[in-house]
Biotite code that builds the C-alpha atoms (Angstrom):
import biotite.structure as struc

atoms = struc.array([
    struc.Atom([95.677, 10.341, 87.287], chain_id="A", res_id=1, res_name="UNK", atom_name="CA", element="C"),
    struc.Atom([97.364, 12.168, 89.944], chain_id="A", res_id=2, res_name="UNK", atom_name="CA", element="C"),
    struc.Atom([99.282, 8.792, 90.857], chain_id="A", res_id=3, res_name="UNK", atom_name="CA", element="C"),
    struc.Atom([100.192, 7.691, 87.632], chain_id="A", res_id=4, res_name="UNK", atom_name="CA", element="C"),
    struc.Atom([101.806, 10.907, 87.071], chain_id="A", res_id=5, res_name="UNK", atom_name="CA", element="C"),
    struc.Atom([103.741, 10.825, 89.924], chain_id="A", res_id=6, res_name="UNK", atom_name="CA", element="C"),
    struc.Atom([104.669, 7.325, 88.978], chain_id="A", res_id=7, res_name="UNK", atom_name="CA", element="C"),
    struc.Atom([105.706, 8.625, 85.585], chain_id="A", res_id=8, res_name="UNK", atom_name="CA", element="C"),
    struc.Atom([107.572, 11.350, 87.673], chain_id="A", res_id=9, res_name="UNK", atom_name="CA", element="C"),
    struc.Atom([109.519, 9.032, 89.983], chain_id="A", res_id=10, res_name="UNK", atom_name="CA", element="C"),
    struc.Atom([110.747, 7.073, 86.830], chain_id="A", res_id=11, res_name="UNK", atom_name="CA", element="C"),
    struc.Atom([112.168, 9.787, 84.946], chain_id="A", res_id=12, res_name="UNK", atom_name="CA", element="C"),
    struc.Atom([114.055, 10.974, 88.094], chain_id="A", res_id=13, res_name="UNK", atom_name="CA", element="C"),
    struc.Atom([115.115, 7.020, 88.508], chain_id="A", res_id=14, res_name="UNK", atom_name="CA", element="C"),
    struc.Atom([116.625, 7.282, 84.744], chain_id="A", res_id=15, res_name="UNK", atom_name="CA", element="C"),
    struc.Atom([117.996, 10.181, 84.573], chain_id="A", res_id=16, res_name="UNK", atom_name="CA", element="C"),
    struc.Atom([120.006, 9.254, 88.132], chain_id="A", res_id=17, res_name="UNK", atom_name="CA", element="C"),
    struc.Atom([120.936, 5.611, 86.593], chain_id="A", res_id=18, res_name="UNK", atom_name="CA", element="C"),
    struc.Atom([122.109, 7.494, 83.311], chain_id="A", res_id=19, res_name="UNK", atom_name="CA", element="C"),
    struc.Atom([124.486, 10.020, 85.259], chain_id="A", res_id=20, res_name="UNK", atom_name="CA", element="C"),
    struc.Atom([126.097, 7.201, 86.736], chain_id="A", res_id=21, res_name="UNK", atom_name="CA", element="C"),
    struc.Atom([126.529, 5.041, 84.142], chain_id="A", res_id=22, res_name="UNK", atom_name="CA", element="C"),
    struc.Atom([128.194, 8.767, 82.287], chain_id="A", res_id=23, res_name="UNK", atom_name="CA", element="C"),
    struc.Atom([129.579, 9.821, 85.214], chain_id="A", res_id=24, res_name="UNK", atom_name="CA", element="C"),
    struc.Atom([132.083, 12.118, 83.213], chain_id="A", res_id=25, res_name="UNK", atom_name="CA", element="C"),
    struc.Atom([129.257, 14.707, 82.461], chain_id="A", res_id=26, res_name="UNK", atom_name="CA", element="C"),
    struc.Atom([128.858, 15.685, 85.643], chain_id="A", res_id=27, res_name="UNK", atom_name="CA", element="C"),
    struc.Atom([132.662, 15.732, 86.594], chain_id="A", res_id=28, res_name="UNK", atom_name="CA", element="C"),
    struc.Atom([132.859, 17.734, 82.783], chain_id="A", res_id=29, res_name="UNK", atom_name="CA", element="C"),
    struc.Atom([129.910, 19.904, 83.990], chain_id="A", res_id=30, res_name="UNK", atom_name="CA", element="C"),
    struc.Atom([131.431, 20.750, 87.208], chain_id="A", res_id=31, res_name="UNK", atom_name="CA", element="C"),
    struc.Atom([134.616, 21.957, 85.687], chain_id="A", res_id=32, res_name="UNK", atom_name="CA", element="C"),
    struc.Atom([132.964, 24.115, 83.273], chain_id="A", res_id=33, res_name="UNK", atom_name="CA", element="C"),
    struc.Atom([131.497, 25.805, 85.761], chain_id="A", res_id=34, res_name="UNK", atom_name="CA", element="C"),
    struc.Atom([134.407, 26.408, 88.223], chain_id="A", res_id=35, res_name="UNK", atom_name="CA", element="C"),
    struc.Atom([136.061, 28.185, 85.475], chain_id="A", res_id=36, res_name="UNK", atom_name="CA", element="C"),
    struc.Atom([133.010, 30.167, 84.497], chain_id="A", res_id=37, res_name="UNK", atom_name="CA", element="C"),
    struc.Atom([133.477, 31.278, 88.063], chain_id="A", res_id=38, res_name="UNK", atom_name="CA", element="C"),
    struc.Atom([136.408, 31.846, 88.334], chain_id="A", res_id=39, res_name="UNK", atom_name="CA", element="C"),
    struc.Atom([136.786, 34.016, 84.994], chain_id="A", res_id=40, res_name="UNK", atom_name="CA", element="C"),
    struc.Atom([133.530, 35.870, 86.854], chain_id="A", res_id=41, res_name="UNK", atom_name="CA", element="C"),
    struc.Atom([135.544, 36.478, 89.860], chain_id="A", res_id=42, res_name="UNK", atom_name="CA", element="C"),
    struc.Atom([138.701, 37.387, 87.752], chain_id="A", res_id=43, res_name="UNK", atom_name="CA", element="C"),
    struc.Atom([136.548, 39.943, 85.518], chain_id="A", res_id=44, res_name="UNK", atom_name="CA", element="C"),
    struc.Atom([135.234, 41.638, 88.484], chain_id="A", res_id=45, res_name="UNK", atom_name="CA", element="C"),
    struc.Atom([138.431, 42.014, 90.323], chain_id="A", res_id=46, res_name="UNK", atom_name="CA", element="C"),
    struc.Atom([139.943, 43.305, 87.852], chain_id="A", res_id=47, res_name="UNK", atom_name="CA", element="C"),
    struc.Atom([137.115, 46.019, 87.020], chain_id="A", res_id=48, res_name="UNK", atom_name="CA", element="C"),
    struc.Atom([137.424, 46.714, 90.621], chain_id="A", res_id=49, res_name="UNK", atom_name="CA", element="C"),
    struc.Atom([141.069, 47.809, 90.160], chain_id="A", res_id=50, res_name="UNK", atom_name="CA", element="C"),
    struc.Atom([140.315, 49.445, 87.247], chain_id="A", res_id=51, res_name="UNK", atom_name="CA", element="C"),
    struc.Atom([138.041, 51.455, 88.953], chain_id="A", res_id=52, res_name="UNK", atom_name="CA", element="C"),
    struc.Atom([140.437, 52.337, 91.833], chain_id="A", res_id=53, res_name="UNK", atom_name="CA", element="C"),
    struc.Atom([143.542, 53.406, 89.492], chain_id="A", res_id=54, res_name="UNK", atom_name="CA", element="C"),
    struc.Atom([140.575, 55.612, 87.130], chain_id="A", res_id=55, res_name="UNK", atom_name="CA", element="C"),
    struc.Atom([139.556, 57.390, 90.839], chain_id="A", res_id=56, res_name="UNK", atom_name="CA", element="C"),
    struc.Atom([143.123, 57.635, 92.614], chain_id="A", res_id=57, res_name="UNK", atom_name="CA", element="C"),
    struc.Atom([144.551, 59.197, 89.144], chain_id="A", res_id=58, res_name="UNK", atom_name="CA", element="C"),
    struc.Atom([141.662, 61.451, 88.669], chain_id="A", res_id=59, res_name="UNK", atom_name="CA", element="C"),
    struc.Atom([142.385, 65.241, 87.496], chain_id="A", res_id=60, res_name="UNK", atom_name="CA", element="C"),
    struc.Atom([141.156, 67.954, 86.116], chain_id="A", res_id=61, res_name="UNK", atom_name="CA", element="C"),
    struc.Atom([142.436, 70.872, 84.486], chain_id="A", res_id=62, res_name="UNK", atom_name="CA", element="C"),
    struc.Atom([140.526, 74.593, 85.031], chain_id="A", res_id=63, res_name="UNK", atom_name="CA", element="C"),
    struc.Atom([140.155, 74.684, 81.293], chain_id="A", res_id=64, res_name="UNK", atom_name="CA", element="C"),
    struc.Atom([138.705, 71.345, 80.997], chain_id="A", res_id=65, res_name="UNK", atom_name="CA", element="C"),
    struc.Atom([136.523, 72.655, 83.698], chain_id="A", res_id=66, res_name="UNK", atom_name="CA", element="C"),
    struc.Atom([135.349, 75.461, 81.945], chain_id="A", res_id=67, res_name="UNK", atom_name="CA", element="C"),
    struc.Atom([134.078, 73.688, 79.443], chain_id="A", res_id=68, res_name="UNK", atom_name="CA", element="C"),
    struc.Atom([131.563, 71.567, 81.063], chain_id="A", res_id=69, res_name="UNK", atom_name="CA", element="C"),
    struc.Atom([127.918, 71.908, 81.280], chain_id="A", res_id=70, res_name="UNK", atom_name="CA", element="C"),
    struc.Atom([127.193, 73.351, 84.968], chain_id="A", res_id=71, res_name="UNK", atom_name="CA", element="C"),
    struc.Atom([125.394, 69.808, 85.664], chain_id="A", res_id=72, res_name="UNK", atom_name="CA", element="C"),
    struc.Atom([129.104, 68.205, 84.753], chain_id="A", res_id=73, res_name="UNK", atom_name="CA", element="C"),
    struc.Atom([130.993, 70.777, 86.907], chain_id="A", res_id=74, res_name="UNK", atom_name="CA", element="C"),
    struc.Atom([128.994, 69.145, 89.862], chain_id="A", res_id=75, res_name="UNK", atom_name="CA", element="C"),
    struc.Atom([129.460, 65.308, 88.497], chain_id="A", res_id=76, res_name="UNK", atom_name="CA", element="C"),
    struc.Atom([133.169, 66.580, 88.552], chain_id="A", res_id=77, res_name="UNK", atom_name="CA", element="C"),
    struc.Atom([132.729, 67.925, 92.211], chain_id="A", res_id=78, res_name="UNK", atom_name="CA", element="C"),
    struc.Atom([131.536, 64.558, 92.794], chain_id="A", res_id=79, res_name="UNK", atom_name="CA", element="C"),
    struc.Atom([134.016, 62.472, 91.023], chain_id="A", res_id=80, res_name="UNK", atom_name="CA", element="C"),
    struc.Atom([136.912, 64.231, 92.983], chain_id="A", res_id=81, res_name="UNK", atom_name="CA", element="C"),
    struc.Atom([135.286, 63.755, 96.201], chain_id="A", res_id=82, res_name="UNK", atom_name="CA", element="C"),
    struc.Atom([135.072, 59.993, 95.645], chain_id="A", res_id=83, res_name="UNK", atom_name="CA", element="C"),
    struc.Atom([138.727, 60.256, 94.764], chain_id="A", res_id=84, res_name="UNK", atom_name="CA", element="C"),
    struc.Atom([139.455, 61.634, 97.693], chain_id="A", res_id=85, res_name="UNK", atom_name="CA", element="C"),
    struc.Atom([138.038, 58.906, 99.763], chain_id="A", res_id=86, res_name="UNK", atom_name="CA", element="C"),
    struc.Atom([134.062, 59.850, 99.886], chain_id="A", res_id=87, res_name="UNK", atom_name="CA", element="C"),
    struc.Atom([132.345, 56.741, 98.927], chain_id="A", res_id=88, res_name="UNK", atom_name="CA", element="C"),
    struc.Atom([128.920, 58.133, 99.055], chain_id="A", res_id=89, res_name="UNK", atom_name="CA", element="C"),
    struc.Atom([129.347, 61.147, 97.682], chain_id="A", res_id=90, res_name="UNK", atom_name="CA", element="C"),
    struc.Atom([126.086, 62.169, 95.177], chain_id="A", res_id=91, res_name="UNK", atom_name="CA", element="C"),
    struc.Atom([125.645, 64.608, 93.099], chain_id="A", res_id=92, res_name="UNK", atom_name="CA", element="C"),
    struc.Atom([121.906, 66.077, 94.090], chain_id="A", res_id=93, res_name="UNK", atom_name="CA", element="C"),
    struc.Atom([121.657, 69.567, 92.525], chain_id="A", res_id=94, res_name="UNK", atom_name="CA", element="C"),
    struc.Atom([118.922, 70.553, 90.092], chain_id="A", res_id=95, res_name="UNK", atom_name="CA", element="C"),
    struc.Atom([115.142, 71.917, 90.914], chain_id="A", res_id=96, res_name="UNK", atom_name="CA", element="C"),
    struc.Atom([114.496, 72.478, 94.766], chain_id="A", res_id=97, res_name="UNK", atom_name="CA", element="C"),
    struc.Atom([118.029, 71.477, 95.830], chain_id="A", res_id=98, res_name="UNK", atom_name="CA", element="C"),
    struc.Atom([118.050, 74.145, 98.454], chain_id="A", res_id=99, res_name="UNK", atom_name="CA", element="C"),
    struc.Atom([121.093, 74.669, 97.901], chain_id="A", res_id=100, res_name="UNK", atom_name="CA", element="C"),
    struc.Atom([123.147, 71.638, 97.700], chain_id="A", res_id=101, res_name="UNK", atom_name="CA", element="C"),
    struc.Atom([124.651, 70.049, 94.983], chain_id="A", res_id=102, res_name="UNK", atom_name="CA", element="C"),
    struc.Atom([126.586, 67.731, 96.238], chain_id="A", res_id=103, res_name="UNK", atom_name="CA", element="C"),
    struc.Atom([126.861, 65.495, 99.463], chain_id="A", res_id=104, res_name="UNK", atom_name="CA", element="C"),
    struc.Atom([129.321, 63.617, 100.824], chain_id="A", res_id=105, res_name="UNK", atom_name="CA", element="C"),
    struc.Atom([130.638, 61.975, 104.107], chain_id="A", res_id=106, res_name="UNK", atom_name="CA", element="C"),
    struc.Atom([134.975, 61.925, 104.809], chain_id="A", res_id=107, res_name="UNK", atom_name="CA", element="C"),
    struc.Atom([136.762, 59.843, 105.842], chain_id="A", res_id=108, res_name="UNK", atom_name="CA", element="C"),
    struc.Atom([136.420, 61.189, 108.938], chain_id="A", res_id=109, res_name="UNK", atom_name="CA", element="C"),
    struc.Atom([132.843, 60.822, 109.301], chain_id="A", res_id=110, res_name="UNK", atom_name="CA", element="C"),
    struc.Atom([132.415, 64.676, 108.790], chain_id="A", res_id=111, res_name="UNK", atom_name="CA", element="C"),
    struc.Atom([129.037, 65.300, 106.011], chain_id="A", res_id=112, res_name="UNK", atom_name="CA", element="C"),
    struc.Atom([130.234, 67.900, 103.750], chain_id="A", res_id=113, res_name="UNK", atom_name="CA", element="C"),
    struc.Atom([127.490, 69.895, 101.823], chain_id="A", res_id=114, res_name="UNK", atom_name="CA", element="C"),
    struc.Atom([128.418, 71.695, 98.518], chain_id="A", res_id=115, res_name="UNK", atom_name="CA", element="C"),
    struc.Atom([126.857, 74.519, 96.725], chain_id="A", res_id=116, res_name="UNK", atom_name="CA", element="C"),
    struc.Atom([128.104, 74.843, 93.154], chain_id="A", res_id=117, res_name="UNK", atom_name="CA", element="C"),
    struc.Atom([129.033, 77.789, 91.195], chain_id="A", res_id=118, res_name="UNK", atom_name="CA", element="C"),
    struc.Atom([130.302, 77.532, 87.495], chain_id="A", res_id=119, res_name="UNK", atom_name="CA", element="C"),
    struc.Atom([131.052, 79.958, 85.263], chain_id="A", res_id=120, res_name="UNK", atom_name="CA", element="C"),
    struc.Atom([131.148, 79.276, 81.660], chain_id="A", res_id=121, res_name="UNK", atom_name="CA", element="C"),
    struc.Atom([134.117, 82.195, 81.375], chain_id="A", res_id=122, res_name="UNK", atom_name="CA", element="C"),
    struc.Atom([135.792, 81.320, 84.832], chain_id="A", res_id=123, res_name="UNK", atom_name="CA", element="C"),
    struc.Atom([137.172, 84.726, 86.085], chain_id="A", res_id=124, res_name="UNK", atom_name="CA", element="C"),
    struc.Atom([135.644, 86.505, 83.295], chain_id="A", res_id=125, res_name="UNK", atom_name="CA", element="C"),
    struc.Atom([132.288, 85.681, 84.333], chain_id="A", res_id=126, res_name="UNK", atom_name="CA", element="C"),
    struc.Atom([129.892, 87.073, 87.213], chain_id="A", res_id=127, res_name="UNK", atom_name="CA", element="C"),
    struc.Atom([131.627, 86.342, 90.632], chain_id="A", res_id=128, res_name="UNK", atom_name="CA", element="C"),
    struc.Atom([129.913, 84.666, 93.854], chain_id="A", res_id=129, res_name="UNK", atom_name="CA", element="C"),
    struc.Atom([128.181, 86.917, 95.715], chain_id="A", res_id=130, res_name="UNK", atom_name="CA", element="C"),
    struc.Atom([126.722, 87.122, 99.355], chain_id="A", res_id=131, res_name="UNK", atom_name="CA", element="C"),
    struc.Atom([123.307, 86.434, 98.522], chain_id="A", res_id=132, res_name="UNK", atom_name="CA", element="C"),
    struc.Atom([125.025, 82.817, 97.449], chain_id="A", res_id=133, res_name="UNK", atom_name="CA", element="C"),
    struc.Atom([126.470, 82.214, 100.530], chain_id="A", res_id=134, res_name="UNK", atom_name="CA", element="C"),
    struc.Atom([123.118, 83.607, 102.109], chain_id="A", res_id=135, res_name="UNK", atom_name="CA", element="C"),
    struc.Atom([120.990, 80.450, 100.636], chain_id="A", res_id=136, res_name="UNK", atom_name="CA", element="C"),
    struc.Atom([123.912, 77.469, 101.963], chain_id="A", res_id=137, res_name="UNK", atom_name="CA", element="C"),
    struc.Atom([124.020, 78.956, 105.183], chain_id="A", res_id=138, res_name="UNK", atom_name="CA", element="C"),
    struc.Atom([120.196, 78.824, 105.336], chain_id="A", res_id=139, res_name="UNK", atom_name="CA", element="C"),
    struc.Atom([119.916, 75.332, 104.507], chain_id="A", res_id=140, res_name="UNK", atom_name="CA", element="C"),
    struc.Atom([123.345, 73.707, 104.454], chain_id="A", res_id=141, res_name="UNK", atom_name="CA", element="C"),
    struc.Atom([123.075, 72.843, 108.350], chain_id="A", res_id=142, res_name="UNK", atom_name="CA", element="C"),
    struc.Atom([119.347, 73.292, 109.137], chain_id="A", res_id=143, res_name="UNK", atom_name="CA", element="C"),
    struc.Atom([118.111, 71.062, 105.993], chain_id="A", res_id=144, res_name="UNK", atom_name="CA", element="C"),
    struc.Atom([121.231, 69.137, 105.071], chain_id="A", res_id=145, res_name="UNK", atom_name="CA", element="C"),
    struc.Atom([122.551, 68.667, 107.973], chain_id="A", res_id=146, res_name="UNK", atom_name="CA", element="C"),
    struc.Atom([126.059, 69.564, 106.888], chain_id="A", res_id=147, res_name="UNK", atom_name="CA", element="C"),
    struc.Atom([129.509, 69.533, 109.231], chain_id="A", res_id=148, res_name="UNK", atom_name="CA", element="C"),
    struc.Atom([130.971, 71.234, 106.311], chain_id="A", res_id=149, res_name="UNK", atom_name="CA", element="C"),
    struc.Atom([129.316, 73.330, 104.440], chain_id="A", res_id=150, res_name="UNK", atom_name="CA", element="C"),
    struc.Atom([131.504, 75.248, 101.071], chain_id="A", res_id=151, res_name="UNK", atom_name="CA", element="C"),
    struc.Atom([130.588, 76.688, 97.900], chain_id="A", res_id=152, res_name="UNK", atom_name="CA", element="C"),
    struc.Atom([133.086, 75.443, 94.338], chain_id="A", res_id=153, res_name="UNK", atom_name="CA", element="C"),
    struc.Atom([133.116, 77.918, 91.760], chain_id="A", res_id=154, res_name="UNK", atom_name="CA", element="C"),
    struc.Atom([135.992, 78.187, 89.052], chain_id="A", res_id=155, res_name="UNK", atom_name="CA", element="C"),
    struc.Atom([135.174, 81.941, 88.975], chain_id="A", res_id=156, res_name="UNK", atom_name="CA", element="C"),
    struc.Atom([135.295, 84.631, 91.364], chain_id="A", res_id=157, res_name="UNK", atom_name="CA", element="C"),
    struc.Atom([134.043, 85.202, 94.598], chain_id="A", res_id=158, res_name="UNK", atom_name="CA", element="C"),
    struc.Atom([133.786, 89.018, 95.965], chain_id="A", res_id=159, res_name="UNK", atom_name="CA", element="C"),
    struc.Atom([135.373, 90.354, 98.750], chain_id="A", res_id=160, res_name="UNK", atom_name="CA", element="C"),
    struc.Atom([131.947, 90.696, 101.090], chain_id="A", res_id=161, res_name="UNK", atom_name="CA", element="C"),
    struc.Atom([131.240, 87.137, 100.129], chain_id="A", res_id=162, res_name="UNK", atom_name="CA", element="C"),
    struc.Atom([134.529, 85.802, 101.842], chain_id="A", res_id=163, res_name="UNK", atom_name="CA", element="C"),
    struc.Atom([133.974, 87.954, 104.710], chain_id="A", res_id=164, res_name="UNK", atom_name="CA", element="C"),
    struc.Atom([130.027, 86.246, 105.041], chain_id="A", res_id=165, res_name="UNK", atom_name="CA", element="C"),
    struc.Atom([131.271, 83.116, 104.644], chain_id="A", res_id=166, res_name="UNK", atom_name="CA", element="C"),
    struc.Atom([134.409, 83.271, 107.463], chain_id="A", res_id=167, res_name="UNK", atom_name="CA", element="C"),
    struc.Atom([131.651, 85.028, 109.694], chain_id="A", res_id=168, res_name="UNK", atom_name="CA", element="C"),
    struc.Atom([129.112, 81.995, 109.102], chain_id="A", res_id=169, res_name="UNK", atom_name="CA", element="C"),
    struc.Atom([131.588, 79.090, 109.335], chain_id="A", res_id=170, res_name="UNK", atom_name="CA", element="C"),
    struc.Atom([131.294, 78.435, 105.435], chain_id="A", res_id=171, res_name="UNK", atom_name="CA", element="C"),
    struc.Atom([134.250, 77.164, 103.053], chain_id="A", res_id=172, res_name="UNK", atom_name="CA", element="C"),
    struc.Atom([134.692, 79.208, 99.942], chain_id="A", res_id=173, res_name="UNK", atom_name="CA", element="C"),
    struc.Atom([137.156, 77.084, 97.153], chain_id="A", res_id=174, res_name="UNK", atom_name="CA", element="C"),
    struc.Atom([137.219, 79.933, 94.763], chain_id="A", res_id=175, res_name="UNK", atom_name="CA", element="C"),
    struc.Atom([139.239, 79.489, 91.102], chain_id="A", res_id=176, res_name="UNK", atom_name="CA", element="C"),
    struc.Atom([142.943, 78.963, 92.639], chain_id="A", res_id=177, res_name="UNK", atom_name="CA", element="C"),
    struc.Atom([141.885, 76.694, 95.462], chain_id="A", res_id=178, res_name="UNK", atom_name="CA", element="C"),
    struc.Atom([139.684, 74.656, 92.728], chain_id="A", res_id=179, res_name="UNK", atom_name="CA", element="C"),
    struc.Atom([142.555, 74.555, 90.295], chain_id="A", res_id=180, res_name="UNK", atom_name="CA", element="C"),
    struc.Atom([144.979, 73.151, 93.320], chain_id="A", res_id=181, res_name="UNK", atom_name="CA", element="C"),
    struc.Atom([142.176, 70.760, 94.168], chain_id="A", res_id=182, res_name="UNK", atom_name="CA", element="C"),
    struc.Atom([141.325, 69.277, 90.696], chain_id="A", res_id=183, res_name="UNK", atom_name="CA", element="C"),
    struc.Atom([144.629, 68.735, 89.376], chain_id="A", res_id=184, res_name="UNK", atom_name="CA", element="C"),
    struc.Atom([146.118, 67.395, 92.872], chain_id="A", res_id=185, res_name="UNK", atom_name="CA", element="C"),
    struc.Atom([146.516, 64.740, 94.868], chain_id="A", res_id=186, res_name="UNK", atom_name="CA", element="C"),
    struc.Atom([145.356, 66.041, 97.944], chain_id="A", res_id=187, res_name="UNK", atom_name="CA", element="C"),
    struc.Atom([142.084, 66.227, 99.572], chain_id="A", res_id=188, res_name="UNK", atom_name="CA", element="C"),
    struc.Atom([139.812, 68.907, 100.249], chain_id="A", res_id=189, res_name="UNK", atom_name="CA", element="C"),
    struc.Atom([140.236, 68.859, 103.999], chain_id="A", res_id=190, res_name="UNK", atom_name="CA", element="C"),
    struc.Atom([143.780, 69.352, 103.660], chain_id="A", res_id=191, res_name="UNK", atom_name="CA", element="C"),
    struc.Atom([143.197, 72.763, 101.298], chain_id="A", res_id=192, res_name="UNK", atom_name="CA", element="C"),
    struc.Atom([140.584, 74.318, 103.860], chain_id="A", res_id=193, res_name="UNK", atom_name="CA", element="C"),
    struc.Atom([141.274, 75.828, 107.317], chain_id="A", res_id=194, res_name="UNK", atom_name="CA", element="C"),
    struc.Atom([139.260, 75.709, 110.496], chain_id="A", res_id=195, res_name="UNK", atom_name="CA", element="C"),
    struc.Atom([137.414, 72.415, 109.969], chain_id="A", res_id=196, res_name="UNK", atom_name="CA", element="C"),
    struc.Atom([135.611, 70.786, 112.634], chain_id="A", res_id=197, res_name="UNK", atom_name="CA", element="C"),
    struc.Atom([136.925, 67.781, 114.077], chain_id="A", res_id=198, res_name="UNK", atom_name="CA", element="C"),
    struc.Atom([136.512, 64.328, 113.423], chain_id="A", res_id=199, res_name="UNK", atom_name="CA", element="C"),
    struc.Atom([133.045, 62.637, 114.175], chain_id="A", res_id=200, res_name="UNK", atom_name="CA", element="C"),
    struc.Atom([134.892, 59.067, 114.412], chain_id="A", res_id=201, res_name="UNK", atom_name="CA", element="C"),
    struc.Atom([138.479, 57.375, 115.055], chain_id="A", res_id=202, res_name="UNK", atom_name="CA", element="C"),
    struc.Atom([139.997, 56.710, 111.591], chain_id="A", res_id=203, res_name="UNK", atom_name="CA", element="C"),
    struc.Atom([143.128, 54.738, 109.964], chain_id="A", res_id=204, res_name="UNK", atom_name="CA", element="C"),
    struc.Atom([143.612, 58.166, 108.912], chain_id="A", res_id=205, res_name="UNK", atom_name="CA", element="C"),
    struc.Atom([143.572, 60.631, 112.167], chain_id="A", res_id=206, res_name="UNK", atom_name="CA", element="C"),
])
């Protein structure tokens, strides 16, 4: 049984080989077909790749429109702009037992920036950024996280003993003005904040 089957087998193979010769064409026609399919592949995902590009280098924000979001958008929008800026592994991580990040990213640089944020529904209207904020991402920012960088975003206040913590700890505060710069900008983060550590790595860019 097993032999006549692979009889049976070879033959098929043998006719189906003798008809593709005899109609050659379909192959030739087959083989065409699917050089274009590939190529309009390759086309469509070039071109999503530049629309992707030209959606993150143009990206802005205005304080308003950041107002408005949810606090869980506020730190997709943290996220978004780091990307722009040249972060391509920046995550948003915030939610339950974040201790206290909310969003990571590396720079171009090879510096890990860890970010704690703040939003307020009423911007400078609503409750500023305290110490005790600053208190829980310098607890964790470096110790859990790991963090070169460690800042806190809010598009509301921040009080005056806050700042002082956060120059005394080595923390970066972008309160409402320095977000607003940010957001609707062109320019990085890193070239907004003072005293950042050096580059980890040799870059295109240092």
């Amino acid at each position: 049984m097993l032999l006549g089957a692979a009889v049976l087998g070879v033959a098929v193979v043998v006719a189906v080989v003798n008809w593709l010769l005899v109609h050659w064409w379909v192959l030739a026609a087959v083989g065409v077909l699917a050089m274009l399919a590939g190529g309009v592949w390759l086309h469509q995902k070039q071109q999503r790749a530049r629309w992707e590009e030209a959606r993150t280098q143009g990206l802005r924000y205005g304080l308003t429109q950041l107002d408005g979001l949810h606090h869980a958008r506020f730190e997709d929008a943290v996220r978004e702009l780091m990307h722009r800026d040249g972060c391509q592994d920046a995550v948003r991580v915030g939610g339950a037992g974040d201790l206290g990040a909310d969003v990571k990213a590396t720079d171009p640089y090879g510096r890990r920036w860890v970010i704690q944020c703040k939003h307020r529904r009423n911007g400078l209207a609503g409750s500023a950024v305290g110490t005790p904020d600053l208190q829980v991402l310098n607890g964790t920012a470096r110790q859990v996280h790991g963090a070169d960088i460690a800042v806190i975003v809010t598009n509301g206040r921040v009080t005056a003993p806050a700042t002082t913590f956060a120059k005394q700890q080595r923390l970066h505060v972008v309160d409402r003005h320095t977000l607003g710069t940010w957001a609707a900008g062109s320019r990085p983060l890193w070239e907004l904040l003072r005293a950042l550590p050096p580059p980890r790595k040799p870059t295109p860019l240092s």
